[in-house]
C-alpha positions in Angstrom: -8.9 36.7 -4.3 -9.0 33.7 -2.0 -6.2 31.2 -1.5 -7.1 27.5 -1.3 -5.3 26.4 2.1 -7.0 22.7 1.9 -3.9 21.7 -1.1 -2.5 18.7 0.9 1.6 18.2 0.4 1.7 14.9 -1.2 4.2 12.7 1.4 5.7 9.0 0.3 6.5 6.0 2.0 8.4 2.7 1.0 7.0 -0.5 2.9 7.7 -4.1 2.3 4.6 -6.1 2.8 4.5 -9.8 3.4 1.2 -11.0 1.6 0.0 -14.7 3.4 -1.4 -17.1 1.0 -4.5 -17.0 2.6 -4.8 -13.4 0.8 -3.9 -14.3 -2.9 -7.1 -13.4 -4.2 -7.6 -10.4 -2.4 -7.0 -7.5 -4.5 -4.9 -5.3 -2.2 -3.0 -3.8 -4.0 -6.1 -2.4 -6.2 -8.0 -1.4 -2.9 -5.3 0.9 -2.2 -5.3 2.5 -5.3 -9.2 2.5 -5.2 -10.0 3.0 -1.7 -7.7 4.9 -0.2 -6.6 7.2 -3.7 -2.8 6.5 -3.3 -0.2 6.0 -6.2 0.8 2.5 -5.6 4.6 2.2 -7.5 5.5 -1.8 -7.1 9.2 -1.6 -6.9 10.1 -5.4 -6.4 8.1 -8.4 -5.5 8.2 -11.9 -5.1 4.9 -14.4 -6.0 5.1 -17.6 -7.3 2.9 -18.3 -10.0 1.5 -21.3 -8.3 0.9 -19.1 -4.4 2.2 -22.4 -2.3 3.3 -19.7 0.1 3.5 -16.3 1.3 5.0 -13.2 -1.2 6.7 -9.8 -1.0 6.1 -6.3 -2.2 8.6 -3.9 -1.9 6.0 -0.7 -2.5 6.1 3.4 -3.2 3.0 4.3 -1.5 2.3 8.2 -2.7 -0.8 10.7 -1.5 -1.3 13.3 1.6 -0.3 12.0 4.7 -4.0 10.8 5.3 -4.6 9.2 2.4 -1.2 7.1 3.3 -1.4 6.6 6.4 -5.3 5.2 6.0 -3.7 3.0 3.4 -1.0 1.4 5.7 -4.0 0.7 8.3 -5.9 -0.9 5.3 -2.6 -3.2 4.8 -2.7 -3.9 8.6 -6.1 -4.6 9.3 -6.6 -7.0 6.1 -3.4 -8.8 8.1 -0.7 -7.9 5.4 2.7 -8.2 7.8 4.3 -4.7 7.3 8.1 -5.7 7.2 9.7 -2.3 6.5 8.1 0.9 7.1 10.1 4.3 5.8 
């Protein structure tokens, strides 16, 4: 009988993200799911309807510690500020 050691401990982090306009139709949120296979729970956000400025996500990011940690670079190198990291 073997044992399968590669089982990963699923880790979450909160962060607030501060989306620029100039990113409104970039699908960020979806490339996290997509690309980096986290759970992506929105737990309160602010965008206007009409995008005249910058909006918030307070997000649940939820995977192995690679998978989230590669998703909080994605958020970084796309220039999404990162205003609360837990």
């Amino acid at each position: 009988m073997t044992t399968d050691t590669s089982i990963a401990k699923h880790v979450m982090k909160t962060v607030r993200i501060q989306v620029p306009k100039s990113l409104h139709e970039v699908p960020i949120i979806s490339n996290l799911i997509t690309e980096h296979n986290v759970i992506v729970n929105i737990r309160g956000a602010i965008l206007d309807q009409k995008a005249t400025g910058g909006g918030w996500f307070d997000l649940l990011l939820t995977g192995d510690s690679v998978q989230v940690e590669g998703a909080v670079s994605y958020l970084k190198k796309v220039g999404v500020e990162i205003w609360n990291e837990e």
